[in-house]
C-alpha positions in Angstrom: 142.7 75.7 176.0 140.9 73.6 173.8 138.4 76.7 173.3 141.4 78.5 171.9 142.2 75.9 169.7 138.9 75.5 168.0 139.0 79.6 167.5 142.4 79.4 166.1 140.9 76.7 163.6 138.2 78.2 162.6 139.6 81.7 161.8 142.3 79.6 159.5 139.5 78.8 157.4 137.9 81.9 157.2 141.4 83.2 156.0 142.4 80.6 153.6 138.7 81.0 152.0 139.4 84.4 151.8 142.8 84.3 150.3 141.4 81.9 147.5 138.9 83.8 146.7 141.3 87.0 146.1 143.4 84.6 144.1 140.4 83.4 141.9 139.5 87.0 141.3 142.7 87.5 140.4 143.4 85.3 137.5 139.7 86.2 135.9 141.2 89.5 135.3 143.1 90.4 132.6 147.4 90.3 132.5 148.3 93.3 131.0 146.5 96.6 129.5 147.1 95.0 126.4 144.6 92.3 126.8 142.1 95.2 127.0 142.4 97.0 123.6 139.1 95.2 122.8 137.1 95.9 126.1 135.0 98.9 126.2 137.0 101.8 126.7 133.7 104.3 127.2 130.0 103.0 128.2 128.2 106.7 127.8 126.4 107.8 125.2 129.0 109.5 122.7 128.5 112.0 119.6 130.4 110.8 117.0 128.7 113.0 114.2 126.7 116.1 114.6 126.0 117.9 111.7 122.4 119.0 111.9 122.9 122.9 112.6 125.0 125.7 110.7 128.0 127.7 111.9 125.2 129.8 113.6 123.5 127.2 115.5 120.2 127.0 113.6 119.0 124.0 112.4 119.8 122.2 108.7 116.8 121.4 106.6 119.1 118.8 104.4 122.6 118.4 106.6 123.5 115.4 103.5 124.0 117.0 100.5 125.4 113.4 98.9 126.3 110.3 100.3 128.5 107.4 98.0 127.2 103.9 99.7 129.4 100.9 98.8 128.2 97.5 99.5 127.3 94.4 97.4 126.4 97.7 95.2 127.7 100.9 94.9 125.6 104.0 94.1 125.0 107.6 94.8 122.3 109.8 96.6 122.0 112.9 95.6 119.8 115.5 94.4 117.7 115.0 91.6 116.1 117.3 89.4 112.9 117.4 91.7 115.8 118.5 94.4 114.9 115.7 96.4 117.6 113.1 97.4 117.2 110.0 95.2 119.7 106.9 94.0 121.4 108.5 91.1 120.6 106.5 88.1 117.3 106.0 89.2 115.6 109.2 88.5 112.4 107.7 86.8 111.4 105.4 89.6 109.5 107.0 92.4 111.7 108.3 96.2 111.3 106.1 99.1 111.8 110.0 100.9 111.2 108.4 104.4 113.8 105.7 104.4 116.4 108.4 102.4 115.4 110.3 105.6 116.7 107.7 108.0 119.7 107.0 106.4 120.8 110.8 106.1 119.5 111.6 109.4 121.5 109.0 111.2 125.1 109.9 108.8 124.4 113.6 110.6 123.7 113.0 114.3 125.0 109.5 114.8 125.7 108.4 117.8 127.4 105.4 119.6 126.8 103.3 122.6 130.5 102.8 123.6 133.9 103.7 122.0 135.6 100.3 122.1 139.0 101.1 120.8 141.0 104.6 121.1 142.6 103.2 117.7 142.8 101.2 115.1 145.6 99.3 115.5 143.2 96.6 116.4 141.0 97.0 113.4 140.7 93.3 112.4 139.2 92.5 115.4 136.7 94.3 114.8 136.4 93.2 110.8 137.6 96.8 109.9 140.4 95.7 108.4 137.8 94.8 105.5 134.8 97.1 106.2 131.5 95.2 105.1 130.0 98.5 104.1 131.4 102.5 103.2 129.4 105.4 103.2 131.3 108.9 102.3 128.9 111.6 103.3 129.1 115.3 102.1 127.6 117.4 104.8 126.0 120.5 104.2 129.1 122.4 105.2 130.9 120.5 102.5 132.6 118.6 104.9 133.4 115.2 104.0 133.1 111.9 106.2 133.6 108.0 105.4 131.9 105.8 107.5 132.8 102.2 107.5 131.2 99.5 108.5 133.0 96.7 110.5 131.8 93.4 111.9 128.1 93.0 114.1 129.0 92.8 117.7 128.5 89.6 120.4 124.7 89.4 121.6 123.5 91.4 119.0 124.5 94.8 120.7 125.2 96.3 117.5 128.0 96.8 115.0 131.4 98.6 114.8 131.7 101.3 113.0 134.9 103.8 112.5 134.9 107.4 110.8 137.9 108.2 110.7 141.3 106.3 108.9 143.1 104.5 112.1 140.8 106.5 114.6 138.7 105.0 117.4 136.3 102.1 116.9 132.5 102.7 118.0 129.8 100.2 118.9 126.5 101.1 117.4 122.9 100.9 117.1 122.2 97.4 114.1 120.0 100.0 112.4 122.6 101.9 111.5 124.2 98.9 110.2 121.1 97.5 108.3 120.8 100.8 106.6 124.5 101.2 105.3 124.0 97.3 103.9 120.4 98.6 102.2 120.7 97.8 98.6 119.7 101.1 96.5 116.3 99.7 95.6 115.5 100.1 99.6 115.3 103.7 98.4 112.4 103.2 95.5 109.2 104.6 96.6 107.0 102.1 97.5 103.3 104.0 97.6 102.2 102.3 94.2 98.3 103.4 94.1 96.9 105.8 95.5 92.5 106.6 95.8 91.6 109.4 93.2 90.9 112.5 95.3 86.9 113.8 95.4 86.5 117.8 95.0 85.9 120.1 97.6 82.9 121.7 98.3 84.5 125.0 97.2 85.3 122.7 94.1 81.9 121.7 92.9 79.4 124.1 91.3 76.7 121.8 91.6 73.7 122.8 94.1 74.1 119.6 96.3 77.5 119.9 96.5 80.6 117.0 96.9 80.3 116.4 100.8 79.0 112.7 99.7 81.4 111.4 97.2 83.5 108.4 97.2 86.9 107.2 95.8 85.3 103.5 94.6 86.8 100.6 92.2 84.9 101.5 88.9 85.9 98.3 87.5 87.9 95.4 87.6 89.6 93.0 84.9 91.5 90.0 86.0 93.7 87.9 83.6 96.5 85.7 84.1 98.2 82.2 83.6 96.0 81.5 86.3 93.0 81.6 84.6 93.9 79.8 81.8 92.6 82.5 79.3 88.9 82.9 80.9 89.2 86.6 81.6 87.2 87.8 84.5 85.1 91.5 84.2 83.6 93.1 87.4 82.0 96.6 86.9 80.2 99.0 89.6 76.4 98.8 89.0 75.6 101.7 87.7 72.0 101.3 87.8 69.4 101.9 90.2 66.3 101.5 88.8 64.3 98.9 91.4 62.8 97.3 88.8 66.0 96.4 87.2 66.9 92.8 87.9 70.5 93.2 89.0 69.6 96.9 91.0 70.1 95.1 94.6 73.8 94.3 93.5 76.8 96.7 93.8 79.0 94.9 91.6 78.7 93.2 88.8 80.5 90.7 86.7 80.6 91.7 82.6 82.4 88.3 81.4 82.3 85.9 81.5 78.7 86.3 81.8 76.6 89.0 83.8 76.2 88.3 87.0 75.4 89.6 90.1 78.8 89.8 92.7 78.1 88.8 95.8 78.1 91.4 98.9 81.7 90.8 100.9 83.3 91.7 97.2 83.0 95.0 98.3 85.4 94.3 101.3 88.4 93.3 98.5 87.1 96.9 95.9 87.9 98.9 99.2 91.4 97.4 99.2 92.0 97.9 95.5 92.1 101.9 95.6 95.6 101.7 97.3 98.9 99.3 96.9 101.5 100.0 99.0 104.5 97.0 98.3 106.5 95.7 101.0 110.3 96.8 99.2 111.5 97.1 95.6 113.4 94.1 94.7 114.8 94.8 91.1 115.2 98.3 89.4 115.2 98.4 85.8 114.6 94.6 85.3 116.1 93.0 82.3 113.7 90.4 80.1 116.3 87.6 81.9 115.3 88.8 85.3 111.6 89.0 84.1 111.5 85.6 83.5 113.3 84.5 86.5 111.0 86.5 89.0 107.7 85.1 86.6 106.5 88.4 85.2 107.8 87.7 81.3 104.1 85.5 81.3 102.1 87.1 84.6 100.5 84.5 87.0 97.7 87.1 87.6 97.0 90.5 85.5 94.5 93.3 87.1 93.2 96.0 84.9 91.9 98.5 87.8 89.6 101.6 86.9 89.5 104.0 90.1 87.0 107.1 89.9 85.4 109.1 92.3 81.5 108.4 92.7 79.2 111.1 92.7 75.3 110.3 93.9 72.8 112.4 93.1 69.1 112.2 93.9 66.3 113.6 90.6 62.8 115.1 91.2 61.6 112.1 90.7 63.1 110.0 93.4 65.9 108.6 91.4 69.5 108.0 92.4 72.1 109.1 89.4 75.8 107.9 89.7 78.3 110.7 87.9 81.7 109.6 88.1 85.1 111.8 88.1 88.7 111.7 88.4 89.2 108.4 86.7 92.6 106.5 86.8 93.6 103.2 85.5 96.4 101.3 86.5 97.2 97.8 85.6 99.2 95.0 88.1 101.0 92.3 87.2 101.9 88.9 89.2 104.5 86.8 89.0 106.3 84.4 91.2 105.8 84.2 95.1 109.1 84.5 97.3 109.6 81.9 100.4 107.1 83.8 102.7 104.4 83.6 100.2 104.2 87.2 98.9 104.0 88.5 95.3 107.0 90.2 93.2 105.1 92.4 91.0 104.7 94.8 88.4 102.7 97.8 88.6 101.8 100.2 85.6 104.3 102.0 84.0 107.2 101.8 86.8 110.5 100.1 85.7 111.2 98.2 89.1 110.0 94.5 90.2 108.1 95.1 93.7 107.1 92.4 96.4 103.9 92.5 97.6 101.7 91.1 100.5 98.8 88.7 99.4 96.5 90.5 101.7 97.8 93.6 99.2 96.1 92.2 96.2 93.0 89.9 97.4 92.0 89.8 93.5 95.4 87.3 93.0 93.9 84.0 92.6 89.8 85.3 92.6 87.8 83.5 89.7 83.9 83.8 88.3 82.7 81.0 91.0 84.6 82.9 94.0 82.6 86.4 94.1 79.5 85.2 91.4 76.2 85.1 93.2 75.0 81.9 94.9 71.4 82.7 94.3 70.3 81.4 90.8 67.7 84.1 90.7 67.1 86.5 93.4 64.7 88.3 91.1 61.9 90.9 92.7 58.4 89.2 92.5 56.9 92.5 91.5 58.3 92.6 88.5 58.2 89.0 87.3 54.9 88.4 84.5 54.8 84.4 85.3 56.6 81.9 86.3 56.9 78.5 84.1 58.5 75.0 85.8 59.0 71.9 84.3 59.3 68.4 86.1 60.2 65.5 83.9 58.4 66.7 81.6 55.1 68.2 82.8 55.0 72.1 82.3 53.1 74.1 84.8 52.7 78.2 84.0 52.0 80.5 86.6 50.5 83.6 85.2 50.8 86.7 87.9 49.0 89.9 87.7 50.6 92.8 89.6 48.0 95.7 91.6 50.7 98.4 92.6 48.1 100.8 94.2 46.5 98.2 96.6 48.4 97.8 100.2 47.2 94.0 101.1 49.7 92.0 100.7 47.3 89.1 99.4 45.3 91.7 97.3 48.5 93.1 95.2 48.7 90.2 93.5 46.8 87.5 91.8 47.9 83.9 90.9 46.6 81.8 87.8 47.1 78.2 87.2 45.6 77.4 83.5 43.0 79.9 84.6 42.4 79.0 88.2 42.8 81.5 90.9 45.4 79.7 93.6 46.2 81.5 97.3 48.6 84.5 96.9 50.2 83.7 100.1 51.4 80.2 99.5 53.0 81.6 95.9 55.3 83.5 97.8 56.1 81.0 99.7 56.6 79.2 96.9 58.2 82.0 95.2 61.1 82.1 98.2 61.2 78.2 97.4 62.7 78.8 94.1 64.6 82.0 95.0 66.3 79.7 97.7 68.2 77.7 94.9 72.2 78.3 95.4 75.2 77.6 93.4 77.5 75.1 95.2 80.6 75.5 93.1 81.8 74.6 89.7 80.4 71.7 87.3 82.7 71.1 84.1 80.6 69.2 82.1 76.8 69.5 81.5 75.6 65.4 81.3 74.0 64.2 78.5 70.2 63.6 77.7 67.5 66.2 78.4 67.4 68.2 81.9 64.9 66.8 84.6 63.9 70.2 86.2 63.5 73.7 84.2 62.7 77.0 85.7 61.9 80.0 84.0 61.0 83.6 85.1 59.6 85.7 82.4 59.1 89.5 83.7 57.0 92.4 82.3 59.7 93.6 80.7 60.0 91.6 77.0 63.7 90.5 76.1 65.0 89.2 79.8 63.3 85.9 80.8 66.1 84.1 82.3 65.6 79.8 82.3 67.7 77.2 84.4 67.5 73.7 83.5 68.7 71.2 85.6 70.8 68.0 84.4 70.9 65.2 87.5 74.9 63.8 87.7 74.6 62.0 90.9 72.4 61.8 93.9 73.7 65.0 95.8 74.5 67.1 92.8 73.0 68.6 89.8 74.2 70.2 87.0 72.5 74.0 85.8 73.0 75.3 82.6 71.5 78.9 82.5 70.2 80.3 79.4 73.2 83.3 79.6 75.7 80.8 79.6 76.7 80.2 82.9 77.4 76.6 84.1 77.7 75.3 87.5 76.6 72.9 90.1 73.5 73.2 92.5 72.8 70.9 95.9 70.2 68.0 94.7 68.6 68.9 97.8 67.6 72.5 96.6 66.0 70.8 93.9 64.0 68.2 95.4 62.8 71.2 98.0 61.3 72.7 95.1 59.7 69.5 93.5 57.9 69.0 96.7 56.9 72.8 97.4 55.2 73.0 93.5 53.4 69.8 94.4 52.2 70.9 97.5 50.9 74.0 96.0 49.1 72.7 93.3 47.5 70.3 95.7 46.6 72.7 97.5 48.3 71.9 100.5 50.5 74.4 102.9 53.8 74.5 102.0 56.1 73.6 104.9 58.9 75.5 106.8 61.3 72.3 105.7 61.3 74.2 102.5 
């Protein structure tokens, strides 16, 4: 009996645990059908445009013909005279095609994840009662269609769109949403520079033909606010002659003073022969809006000279650089927006651009950035003597060049006020002094006469080149080079080479340290 009890008992729970289960289902569902009319109604896949083919079936090159966006803006695409689709209005500013593309392509074949509403009679709900966005479409068939834009869905699983007065409401992908909120300068072309093209083969009528040439930065001048009026001048070298003393650089600087540039420049000239901005941010910029994004007085200006680089070897063993297909754009700099980039200017195009920093690596580059660190870095077979002064006491190094003999220690001989000294400790010596670096800027050359001054005289009259040395503190000196240029060396590179000239006049081996 008492078994039957406990059975009874226990199948009473399982019942009333059942029952309130049911009942909790129960009240999670909804009342009435009414309490739907915002649920989805359809989770497939549904076509809610399709007009990419004709009557026949076939395929639609352009199934827009015009669309009418209204948004913050309002504006037109539509053919222009190119018959491409472009922002009406705008027909001197260069076609974004690809993102016109986009936009058009979705308006023809758009399709929705659910239908959400058979109606509209919910339409606030779903902010349609005030559409965010409009889009009248005419379709290739001249068939016209307004898409409106509603309000961006829970979870971000799209927006709600309707394309037809009181029809059903559609949930869609957020691109097409982004896109009908674009402002019209999303459709600007935004392929700003481009590398000059080299001929063909078919092209040249030269016997070596064109196989080898190369779009290359010709040259380079950089202004700006920024650089408080010291313009900045990089050229290609265009000479090749060995025993030229700037023939081991590729680039180099024309003003402030001719330098060499150093190597990794070449990295940030490869970049220069293409500028692709991020967006358009302003067409047909008034002087007001000039001066509010920076560009009525440019934070940075580039002058850039693009040209294809022909190389061509003489009889004689010489390289010749021709040049063709020249083009010259300029690139101004204003203010940067909260991500760090650069609204810009670029040649003749009436629109205010942002661009990456990585785009323009020439934004903020001065003379001490890309000049060479090495004072000298001048071939010994070319240099006549050498002539070093220490507080004072001048010491001439005469050197006389053999070209035809192969030993190293015969090629050249060393004189010291008529005293033969060893060849191969002079070039030690030699590397000493070609070892002396810049180490950034130095304002103001100190008073009173240098301690140290080298000079380096060459065969060739007219292009002896002297450093003398001013000491400003115990790490630092100042160097004031006889073609103007003015910056700071390590004290260190100078005591190396007080030591190494006194260990070679003593005759003494001049050490690794050095």
């Amino acid at each position: 009996m008492k078994k039957q009890v406990r059975t009874l008992i226990i199948v009473s729970v399982i019942v009333l645990l059942l029952a309130g289960a049911l009942l909790a289902l129960l009240f999670l569902l909804p009342e009435n059908e009414d309490d739907t009319s915002s649920d989805v109604v359809s989770e497939t896949s549904i076509d809610v445009v399709s007009k990419t083919t004709d009557k026949d079936g076939k395929t639609v090159d352009r199934p827009v013909k015009k669309v009418v966006i209204k948004n913050e803006a309002e504006f037109e695409i539509s053919e222009n005279r190119e018959k491409q689709l472009a922002v009406k209005g705008f027909e001197d500013l260069p076609v974004n095609e690809s993102q016109i593309d986009l936009l058009t392509t979705e308006l023809a074949s758009l399709t929705a994840t659910r239908k959400v509403a058979e109606d509209s009679s919910n339409a606030k709900d779903f902010g349609l009662d005030k559409p965010r966005a409009t889009a009248v479409a005419t379709f290739h068939d001249d068939t016209v269609i307004k898409f409106e834009l509603g309000n961006d869905a829970p979870s971000d699983l799209g927006a709600y769109v309707r394309v037809e007065e009181n029809g059903p409401i559609y949930l869609v992908d957020s691109a097409f949403a982004e896109h009908l909120l674009d402002p019209p300068e999303e459709y600007i072309g935004t392929t700003l520079i481009t590398p000059p093209e080299a001929r063909s083969d078919s092209e040249d009528s030269s016997d070596s033909g064109s196989s080898g040439d190369t779009a290359v930065l010709r040259s380079l001048k950089l202004s700006g606010s920024f650089r408080n009026s010291r313009a900045l001048e990089i050229a290609i070298n265009e000479k090749t002659d060995a025993r030229d003393w700037f023939s081991i650089y590729t680039y180099l600087t024309v003003s402030p003073v001719k330098k060499g540039v150093r190597e990794n420049f070449s990295e940030k000239a490869q970049s220069m022969l293409s500028l692709y901005a991020i967006r358009a941010v302003k067409a047909h910029p008034t002087a007001a809006q000039l001066k509010e994004y920076g560009l009525d007085k440019p934070y940075s200006t580039a002058e850039i000279t693009l040209a294809v680089q022909s190389l061509k070897s003489t009889d004689d063993d010489k390289t010749i650089a021709t040049f063709y297909n020249t083009t010259k754009h300029t690139v101004k700099l204003g203010k940067k927006d909260d991500e760090g980039n650069y609204y810009a200017l670029v040649n003749d195009i009436n629109a205010i651009y942002l661009v990456a920093p990585s785009s323009v690596p020439w934004a903020e580059l001065k003379y001490d950035d890309i000049a060479s660190e090495m004072l000298f870095l001048r071939d010994i077979k070319t240099m006549k003597s050498v002539e070093i002064e220490v507080n004072g006491k001048k010491t001439k190094i005469n050197l006389t060049h053999f070209p035809d003999e192969e030993d190293r220690d015969k090629n050249l001989k060393v004189e010291i006020g008529g005293k033969q000294y060893p060849t191969d400790q002079f070039r030690t010596f030699y590397q000493v002094l070609m070892g002396i670096r810049r180490h950034g800027e130095s304002a103001q050359k100190p008073g009173g006469k240098p301690e140290v001054v080298i000079s380096l005289i060459p065969e060739k009259t007219g292009e002896t080149i002297t450093a003398s040395f001013y000491k400003k503190s115990a790490s630092i000196y100042h160097c004031a080079m006889s073609d103007g240029d003015d910056f700071a060396v390590k004290a260190s590179d100078i005591d190396k080479v007080k030591m190494a000239l006194e260990d070679y006049l003593q005759g003494r081996e001049i050490k690794d340290i050095y």
